[in-house]
Each structure stands twice: as C-alpha cells, then as structure tokens.
N, C-alpha and C positions, 0 to 999 in steps of 0.2 A: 562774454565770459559770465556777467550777471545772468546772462536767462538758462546760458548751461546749466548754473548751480539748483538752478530751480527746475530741472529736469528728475523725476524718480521713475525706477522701473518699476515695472508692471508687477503687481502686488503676486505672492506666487503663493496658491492656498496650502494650507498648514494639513497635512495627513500624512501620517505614518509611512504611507507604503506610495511612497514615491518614485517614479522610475528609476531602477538602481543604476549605481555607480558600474561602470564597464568593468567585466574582472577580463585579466589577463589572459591570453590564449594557452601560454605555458603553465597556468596554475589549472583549465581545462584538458590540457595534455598528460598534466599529474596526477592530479584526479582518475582519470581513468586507465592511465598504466597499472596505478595502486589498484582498480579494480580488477581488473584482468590478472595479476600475481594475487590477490586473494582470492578470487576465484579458483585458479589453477592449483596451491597450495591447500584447499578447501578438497577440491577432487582429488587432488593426487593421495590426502590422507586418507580419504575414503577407501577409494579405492585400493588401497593399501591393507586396510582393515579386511574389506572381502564379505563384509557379513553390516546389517542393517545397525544403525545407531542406537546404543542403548539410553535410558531415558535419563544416566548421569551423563551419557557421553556427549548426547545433544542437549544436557544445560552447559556443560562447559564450551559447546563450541558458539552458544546463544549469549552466554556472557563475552564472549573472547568477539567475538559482532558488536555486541555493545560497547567497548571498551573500545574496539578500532574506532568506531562510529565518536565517541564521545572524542576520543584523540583527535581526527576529523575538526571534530568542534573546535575541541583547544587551537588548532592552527588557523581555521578562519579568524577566533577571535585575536590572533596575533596578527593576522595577515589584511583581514578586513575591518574590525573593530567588534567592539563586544554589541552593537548593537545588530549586526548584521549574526554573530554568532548563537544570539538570544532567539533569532528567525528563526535560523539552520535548526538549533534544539526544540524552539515549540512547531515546528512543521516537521521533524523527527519522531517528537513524541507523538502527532494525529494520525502520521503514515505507519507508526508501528503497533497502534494501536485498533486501526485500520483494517491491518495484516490478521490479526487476531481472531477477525469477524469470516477471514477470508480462509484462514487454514481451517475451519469448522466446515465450511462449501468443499474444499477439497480435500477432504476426511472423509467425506460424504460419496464423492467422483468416484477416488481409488476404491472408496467401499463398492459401489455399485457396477465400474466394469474389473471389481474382483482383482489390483494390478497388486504383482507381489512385492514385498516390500526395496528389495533390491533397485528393481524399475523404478521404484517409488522416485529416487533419489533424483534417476537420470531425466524424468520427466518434470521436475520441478528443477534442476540444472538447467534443461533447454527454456521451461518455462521462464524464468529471471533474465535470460539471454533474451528473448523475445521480447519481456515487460522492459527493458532498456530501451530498447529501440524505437515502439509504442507509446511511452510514456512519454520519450524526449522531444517524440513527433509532437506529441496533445502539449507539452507544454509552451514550445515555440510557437505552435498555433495560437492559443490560449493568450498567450501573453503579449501578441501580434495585435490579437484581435485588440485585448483589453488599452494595450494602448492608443488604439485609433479608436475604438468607441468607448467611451470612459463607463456609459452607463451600461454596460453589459456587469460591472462587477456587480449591480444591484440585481439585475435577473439571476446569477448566482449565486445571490446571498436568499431571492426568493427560493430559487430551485434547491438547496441546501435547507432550510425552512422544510421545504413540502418533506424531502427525504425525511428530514428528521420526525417530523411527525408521523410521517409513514412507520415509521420504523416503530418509534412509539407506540402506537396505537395499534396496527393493522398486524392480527395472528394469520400468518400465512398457512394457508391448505399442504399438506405433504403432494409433493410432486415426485414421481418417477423421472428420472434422466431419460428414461425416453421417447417422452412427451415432449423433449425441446427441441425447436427448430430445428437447432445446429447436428444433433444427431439426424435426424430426418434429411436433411441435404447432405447430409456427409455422406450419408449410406446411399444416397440413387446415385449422385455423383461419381464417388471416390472407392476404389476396389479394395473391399476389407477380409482378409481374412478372421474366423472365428476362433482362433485359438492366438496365443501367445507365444512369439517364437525366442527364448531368452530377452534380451533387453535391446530388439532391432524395434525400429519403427518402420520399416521396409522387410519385405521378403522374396525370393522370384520363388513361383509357383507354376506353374503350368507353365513354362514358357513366358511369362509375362510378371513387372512386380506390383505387388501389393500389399500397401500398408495392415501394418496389426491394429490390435486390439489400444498396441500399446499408443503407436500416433493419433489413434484417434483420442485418444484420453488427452493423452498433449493439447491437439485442437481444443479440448470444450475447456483447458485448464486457462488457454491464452486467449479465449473468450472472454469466461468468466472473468478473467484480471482486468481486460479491457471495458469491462461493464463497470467492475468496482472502480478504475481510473475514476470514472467519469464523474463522481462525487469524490471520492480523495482530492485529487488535483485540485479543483476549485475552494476546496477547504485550504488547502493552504495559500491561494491565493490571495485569502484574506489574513495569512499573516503578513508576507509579501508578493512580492513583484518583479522580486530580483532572480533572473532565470537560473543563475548559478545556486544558490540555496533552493530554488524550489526542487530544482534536479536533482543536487544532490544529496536530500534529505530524503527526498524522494528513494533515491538508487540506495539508501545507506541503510533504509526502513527493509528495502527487499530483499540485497543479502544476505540480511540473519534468515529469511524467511524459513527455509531448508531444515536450518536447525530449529528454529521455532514451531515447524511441520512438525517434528518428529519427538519435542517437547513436548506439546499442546495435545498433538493425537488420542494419548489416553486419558489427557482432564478434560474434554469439551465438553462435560454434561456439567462439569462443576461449575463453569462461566457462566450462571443461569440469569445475572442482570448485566452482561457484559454489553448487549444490545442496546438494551434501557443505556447505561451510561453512553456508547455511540451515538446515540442521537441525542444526548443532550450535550455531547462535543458537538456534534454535526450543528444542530440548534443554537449555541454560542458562537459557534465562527459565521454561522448565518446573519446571525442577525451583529455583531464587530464589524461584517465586511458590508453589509448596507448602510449603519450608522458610523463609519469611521471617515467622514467627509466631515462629520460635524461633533463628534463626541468620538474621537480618537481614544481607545484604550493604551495605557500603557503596556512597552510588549512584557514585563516582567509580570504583570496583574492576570493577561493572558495566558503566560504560562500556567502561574498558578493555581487560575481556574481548571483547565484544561487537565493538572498533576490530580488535583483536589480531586473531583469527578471520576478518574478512571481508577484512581486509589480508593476512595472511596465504592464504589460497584463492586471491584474486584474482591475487596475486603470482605465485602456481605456476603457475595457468592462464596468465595471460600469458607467463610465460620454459616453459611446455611447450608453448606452441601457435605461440611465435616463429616455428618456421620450418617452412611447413606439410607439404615433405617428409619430414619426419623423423617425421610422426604425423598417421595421418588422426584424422581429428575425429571424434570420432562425433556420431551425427545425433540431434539435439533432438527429445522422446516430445512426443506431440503428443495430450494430455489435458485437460480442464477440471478437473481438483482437483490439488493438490500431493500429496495424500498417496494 
C-alpha cells in the first residue's frame, strides 16, 4: 500500500487545444437536421421572391445567419461550456471572415462567364452543399492526422506564416479565368455548350447531354473553395482540435455565404485593406499554433486580437473609400489561390 501511494501518473502537458472531449452523436444529428431546414427555408423564400436579392434584402437575411450562428454559440456554451463555446465564436469569426476574401474570387467568376443573377443563387446553393462534404472530408483527415503526428500542427503554423506573408507582400498579376487548369480540362474533357439554358446545369442537344455555361461555373466555384479550405481549416486548428466546433463553425461561416455574396457584391472595391488584415489573422494564428505548446494564449486574448484586426482594416477601408473622388480604388487581382 506504501509504495502504491508513492505511484504518480504521467505528467500530462499543459496546451490549450487538447484532444476534445467526444460530443454526442445526437447533438451531430441536430446540428445538421437544423442545417438542412435553414437551408430549405433559405430557398423556399427565394425562390418565392422570383427576382435577385436586393442589397436590404441580403443584409437582413446576413444578419438573420448571424444571429442563428451566434444562437448556435449560445447552446454549445450551455451544452459544452463556455470555453469550448469561446472556440466555436473565435473559429466563426476567421471562417467568416475568410468568406469575405472569397466572395470577391467569386464576384470576379460570375463576372467573367457573364452568369445571370438568378443562376447566381442556384450556383452558390449547390456550391455550400458541396463545401459540406469537402470540408467535413479535410477536417476528419486533418484532425486524424494531427493526432498521430503531433508535429504536423507546427508545418501548419509554418505554412499559415508563408500564406500570410504571401498575401502581405506579393501584388498578384490580373489573370484571365481562362488561363486556369481547371477550365482547360473541363473543356477537352467534358461536353459544354456555349450559351446558357435558364438555370439547367445539364441540357440534351443533339441527341446527347451536355453541361452549360452554368456547371461549368459550379466546377471552378467548388474549386476555388477547396483551394481556400486549405488555409481556413488549418487556421482554425490552431484554435482547437475539437472536430465538432471546427466543423461547425466552419458549416455556420458558409451559410450566410449566399447572402453575404449578394451584400458584398457591389462594395468589393471598398474592402481595399481587407487582405492586409487577412494575413495578419492568417500570421497570428500562425505563429499561436506553433508556440501554444509552450506559451499558450488565452482563448479570450485570441479572440480579441483577431475582433481588433478585422475591425480595425475594415474601418480604414470604409472611412478611405467614403468618397470615391478622393481615391481610385484599385482593382480586385483576379486569381484562384490567396497566397
């Protein structure tokens, strides 16, 4: 009995983002019933409407995302505790701020294969139904990985580093969309016709079907998203580690997307340091998620920084772009990778 007492376990190291606590299957079964009824409730209004979002109609339905999102929050922290609910909101705010860099790329897309605004809708609906599936894939991966190889979060915290300076420094060249890959194999491959036939993404033609104008826009949209994953995700996995907030901050950032499209659409020139503040989020959780083995931030400091920064950028572009004689805008690089 003496030498039992003198038995201690194994010392268990002190960082934040420790492998989460297992959530419930039936709280992942809730979760996405509620997605699939705001989704359907989302379309059914629309569609209802008949005619494109006006730009009160998509701040009210971008608040009304916000506000389920934040409710969202309220119930993890009732359900999980507030320090798990403090993830969920600072991995909320990188992924929708994230989105922001991203509805600017696909401002650019619908510009270039010309899609009308109606399609607009249906092609960013199948889009978000795609980034679910995509997403949930890289995160289970991701988080697979990281817990059998510990040191992979610090190659993440480099490769978040590199992005962020990328982004920082590097003026990118204007690119035409049909300089990229994905168009170029789309087109020997896959049978396109040249016009647009209302809001099919299939058509039969000669005896045979083939996709529009419109699916191909689809493809380079769920591209494009899967390119952006590839730094979002890892950005939040320096806040945690827990697969259920990474996902569902994740899925909660991309539903408002639609209505954030069609908010954002005609201010993208006024965002003119919205970038600059992106990489200096991307640069902070870079370098949090290399040094949080030994110098753990608090998650409430994290949030803060991360509020501070994007409020701060957005504020300047707004009161520099007030009044559009006083400063041309310069014009949005029109690329598929951030970095």
């Amino acid at each position: 009995m003496g030498r039992a007492r003198n038995l201690r376990l194994p010392r268990v190291p002190r960082h934040e983002n420790l492998p989460a606590v297992t959530t419930s299957i039936w709280f992942w079964i809730a979760f996405h019933i509620g997605v699939l009824i705001a989704i359907g409730i989302d379309l059914f209004t629309f569609h209802r409407r008949g005619r494109e979002l006006s730009m009160r109609a998509a701040l009210q339905r971008s608040a009304v995302w916000v506000v389920v999102s934040l409710a969202f929050n309220a119930v993890v922290w009732r359900l999980k505790g507030p320090h798990h609910a403090l993830d969920f909101l600072t991995g909320y705010l990188i992924e929708y701020s994230l989105s922001m860099d991203n509805i600017f790329v696909f401002v650019l897309i619908f510009a270039h294969f010309r899609v009308p605004p109606l399609a607009q809708h249906r092609v960013l609906v199948w889009g978000i139904i795609g980034a679910l599936i995509m997403r949930g894939a890289m995160i289970v991966c991701g988080i697979a990985l990281v817990e059998r190889f510990h040191f992979v979060l610090y190659l993440l915290g480099v490769f978040l580093l590199i992005t962020a300076a990328r982004m920082f420094f590097r003026k990118h060249p204007e690119r035409d969309f049909t300089e990229g890959w994905v168009l170029r194999m789309c087109r020997r491959v896959l049978p396109i016709t040249r016009e647009f036939h209302d809001e099919h993404f299939k058509v039969h033609v000669d005896g045979r079907w083939m996709l529009t104008p419109l699916a191909l826009t689809m493809i380079v949209i769920e591209v494009t998203d899967l390119i952006f994953a590839v730094d979002s995700i890892p950005a939040i996995f320096a806040i945690t580690r827990d697969p259920f907030i990474v996902y569902t901050s994740n899925i909660c950032a991309i539903l408002g997307l639609r209505s954030l499209y069609f908010l954002l659409a005609g201010l993208m020139n006024r965002f003119i340091y919205l970038r600059t503040g992106l990489a200096l989020v991307l640069g902070f959780v870079g370098l949090k998620m290399i040094v949080a083995d030994y110098f753990p931030l608090p998650r409430v400091l994290s949030l803060g920084v991360i509020a501070i920064i994007l409020g701060v950028t957005i504020a300047i572009s707004m009161f520099k772009t007030q009044n559009p004689g006083r400063r041309r805008t310069p014009k949005i690089k029109c690329c598929f990778r951030r970095s």
